[in-house]
PLY file of the C-alpha trace (Angstrom):
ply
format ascii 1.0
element vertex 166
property float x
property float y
property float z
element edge 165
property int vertex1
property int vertex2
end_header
26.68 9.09 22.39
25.92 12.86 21.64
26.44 12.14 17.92
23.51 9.30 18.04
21.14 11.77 20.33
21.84 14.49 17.35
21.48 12.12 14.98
18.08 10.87 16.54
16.52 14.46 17.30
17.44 15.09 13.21
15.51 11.78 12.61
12.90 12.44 14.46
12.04 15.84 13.48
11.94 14.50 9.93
9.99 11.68 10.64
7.90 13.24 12.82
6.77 16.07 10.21
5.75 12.80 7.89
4.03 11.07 10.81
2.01 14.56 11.07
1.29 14.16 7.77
0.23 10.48 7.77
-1.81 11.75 10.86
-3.29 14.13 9.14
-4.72 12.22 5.99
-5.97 9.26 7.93
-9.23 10.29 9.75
-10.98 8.12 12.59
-14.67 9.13 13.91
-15.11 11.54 16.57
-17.40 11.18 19.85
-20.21 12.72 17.85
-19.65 11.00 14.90
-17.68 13.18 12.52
-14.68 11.92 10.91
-11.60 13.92 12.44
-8.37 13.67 11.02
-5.67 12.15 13.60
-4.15 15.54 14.27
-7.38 17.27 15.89
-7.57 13.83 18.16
-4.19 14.05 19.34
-4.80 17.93 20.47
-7.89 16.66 22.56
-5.42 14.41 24.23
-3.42 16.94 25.53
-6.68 18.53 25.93
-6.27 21.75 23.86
-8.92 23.52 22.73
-7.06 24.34 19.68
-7.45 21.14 16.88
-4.54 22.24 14.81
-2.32 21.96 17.67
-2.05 18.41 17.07
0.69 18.97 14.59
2.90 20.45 17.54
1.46 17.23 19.48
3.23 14.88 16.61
6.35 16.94 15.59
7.57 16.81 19.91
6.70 13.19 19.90
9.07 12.50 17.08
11.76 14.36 18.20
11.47 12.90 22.02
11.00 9.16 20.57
13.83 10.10 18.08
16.23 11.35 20.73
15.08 7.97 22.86
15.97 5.78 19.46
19.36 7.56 19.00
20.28 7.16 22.90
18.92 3.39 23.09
20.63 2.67 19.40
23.70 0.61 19.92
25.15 -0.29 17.44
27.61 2.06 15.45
26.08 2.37 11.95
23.92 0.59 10.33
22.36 0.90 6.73
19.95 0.57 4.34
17.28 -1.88 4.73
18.25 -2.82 8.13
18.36 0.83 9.42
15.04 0.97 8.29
13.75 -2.06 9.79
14.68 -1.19 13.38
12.83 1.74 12.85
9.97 0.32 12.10
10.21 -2.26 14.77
10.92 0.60 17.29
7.53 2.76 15.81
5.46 -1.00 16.29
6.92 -1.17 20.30
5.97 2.91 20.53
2.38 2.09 18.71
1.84 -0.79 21.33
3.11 1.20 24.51
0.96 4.28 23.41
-2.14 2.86 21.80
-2.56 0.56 24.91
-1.00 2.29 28.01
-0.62 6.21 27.35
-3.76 7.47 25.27
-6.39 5.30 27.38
-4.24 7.17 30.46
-5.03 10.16 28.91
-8.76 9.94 27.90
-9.17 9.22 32.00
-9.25 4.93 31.15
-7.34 2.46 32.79
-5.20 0.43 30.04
-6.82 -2.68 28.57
-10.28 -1.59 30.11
-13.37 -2.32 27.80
-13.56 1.34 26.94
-10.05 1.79 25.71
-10.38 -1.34 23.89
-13.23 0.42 22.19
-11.52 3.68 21.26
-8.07 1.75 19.98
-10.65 -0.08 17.68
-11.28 3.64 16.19
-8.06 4.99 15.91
-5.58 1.85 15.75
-5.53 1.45 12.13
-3.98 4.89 11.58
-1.91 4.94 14.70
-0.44 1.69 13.74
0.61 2.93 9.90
1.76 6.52 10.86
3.71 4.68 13.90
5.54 2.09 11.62
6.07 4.91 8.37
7.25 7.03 11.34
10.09 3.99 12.51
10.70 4.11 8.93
11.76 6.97 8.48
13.41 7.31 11.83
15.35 4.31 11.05
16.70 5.38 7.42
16.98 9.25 8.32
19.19 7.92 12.03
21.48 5.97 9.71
21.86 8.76 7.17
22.40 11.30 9.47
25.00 9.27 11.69
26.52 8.39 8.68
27.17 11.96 7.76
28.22 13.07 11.62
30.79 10.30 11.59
32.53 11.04 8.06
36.79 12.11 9.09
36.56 15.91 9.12
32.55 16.35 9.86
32.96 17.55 13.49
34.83 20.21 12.30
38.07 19.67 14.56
41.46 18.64 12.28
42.42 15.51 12.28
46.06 14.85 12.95
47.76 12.81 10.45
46.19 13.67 7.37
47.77 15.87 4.53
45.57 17.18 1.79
46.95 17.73 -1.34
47.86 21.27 -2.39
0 1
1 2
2 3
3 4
4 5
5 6
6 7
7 8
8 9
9 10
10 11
11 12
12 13
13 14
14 15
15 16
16 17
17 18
18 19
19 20
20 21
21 22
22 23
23 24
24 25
25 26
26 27
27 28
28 29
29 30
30 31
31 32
32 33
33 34
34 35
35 36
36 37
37 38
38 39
39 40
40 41
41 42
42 43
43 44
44 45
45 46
46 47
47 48
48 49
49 50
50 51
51 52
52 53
53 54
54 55
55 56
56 57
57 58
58 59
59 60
60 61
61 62
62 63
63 64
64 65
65 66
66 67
67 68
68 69
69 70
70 71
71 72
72 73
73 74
74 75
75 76
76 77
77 78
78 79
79 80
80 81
81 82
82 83
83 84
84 85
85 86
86 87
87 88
88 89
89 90
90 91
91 92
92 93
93 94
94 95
95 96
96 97
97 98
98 99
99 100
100 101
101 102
102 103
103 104
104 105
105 106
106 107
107 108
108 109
109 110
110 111
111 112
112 113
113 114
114 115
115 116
116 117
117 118
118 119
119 120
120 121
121 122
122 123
123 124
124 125
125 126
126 127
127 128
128 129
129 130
130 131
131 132
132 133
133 134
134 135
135 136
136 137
137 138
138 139
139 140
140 141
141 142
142 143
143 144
144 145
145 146
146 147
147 148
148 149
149 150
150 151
151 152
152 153
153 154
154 155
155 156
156 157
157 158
158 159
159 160
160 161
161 162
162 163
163 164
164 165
């Protein structure tokens, strides 16, 4: 279990730096107008006064949803393609939980109301690609990562039985 968390925090602070990034090249319109990039919209959720916080706001959401992915992750190891695939399918359930439930929450609307309707029709586009690039990533970067924890000898204790040659 502690090798998947690890595995999932490592993950997730990768993919999270290329969410921020996503984030950060995908602008939706401001209140008054402007086009913001994602970043300066996800520091006025937390309600900072500081825009450029938002890549702090990103980078502890994908190591929290990565550490989440590596506890929740059952299965042993999985690769390639399919690795990658239940990332993505994790970043579309995180998209839908947070696009709908958490950033109307935050913004002071109930979930589903007309008003956060209207404000997931701004941002849902980019929330929806930097959410699935960020499963992605997770997904690959988990299975690489595990991989490399679970290789004979990677823990760093000796293990019994095994000569090496001289």
């Amino acid at each position: 279990m502690r090798q998947r968390i690890a595995a999932g925090i490592g993950a997730g602070l990768v993919a999270g730096l290329i969410f921020e990034v996503v984030m950060r090249v995908l602008p939706v319109s401001a209140p008054d107008g402007h086009h913001v990039p994602m970043t300066a919209y996800a520091a006025r959720l937390v309600h900072t006064g500081i825009p450029r916080a938002g890549w702090l706001v990103y980078i502890a959401y994908g190591v929290v949803l990565g550490a989440l992915y590596g506890a929740a992750f059952l299965a042993r190891r999985t690769g390639g393609l399919r690795a990658a695939l239940f990332g993505g399918a994790w970043g579309l359930g995180w998209f839908v939980l947070i696009g709908f439930g958490v950033v109307p929450a935050l913004l002071g609307d109930r979930p589903l109301s007309t008003p956060a309707l209207h404000e997931m029709a701004n941002i849902g586009v980019p929330l929806l690609v930097g959410h699935i690039v960020y499963g992605l990533v997770l997904g690959s970067g988990f299975s690489l990562i595990l991989g490399a924890l679970s290789r004979p000898g990677s823990s760093g204790h000796t293990q019994h039985g095994i000569r090496r040659a001289a």
